[in-house]
C-alpha positions, 0 to 999 in steps of 0.5 A: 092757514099758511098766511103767516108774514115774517116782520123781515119778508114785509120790510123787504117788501117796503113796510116800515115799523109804524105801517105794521103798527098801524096795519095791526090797528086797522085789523089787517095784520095780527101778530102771532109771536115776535117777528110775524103776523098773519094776514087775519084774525082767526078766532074760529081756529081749534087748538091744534090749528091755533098751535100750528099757526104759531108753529109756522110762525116760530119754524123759519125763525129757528137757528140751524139744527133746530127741529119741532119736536114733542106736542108740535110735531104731533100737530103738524103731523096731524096727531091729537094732543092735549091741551098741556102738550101744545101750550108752548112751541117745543124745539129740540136741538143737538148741543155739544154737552148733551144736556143735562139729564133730569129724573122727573117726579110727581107729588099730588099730581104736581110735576117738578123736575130734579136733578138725577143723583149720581 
């Protein structure tokens, strides 16, 4: 399943854009996220292993002091998660602000986040 191609590692290699192009078309390439591809189409892949294809696919592109976290790291780990959990790569990372701290609350079923009153 580690048959992800970063776009950088195949134009070092002397692919230009319109051979990816035409690599995509002919089935050979399938683009995973921006910036990589992976060498087939794999249709028979579960959600866990569809998410860890895109989290492959997203690690190498992540800037320094990022990590996988949250849904992500659960699937690399090998971990069960649910459908809601692995709908997009999670990432965290320090920030010098610490961020903004959130109270999350639910209404019918609904999720919003809101601001934490001081």
């Amino acid at each position: 399943m580690d048959d992800i191609r970063l776009t950088r590692t195949l134009r070092e290699q002397g692919y230009n854009y319109d051979d990816l192009r035409r690599l995509q078309q002919a089935g050979e390439l399938v683009r995973i996220r921006r910036g990589a591809y992976a060498l087939r189409d794999r249709s028979d892949l579960t959600l866990e292993e569809r998410h860890r294809r895109l989290v492959l696919a997203t690690a190498p592109q992540l800037l320094d002091g990022a990590v996988l976290s949250h849904g992500s790291a659960a699937v690399l780990h090998g971990l069960p998660v649910w459908p809601a959990a692995v709908e997009w790569v999670h990432v965290t990372r320090s920030r010098r602000g610490g961020g903004i701290k959130r109270g999350l609350s639910r209404c019918t079923g609904l999720r919003w986040l809101r601001p934490r009153s001081s």
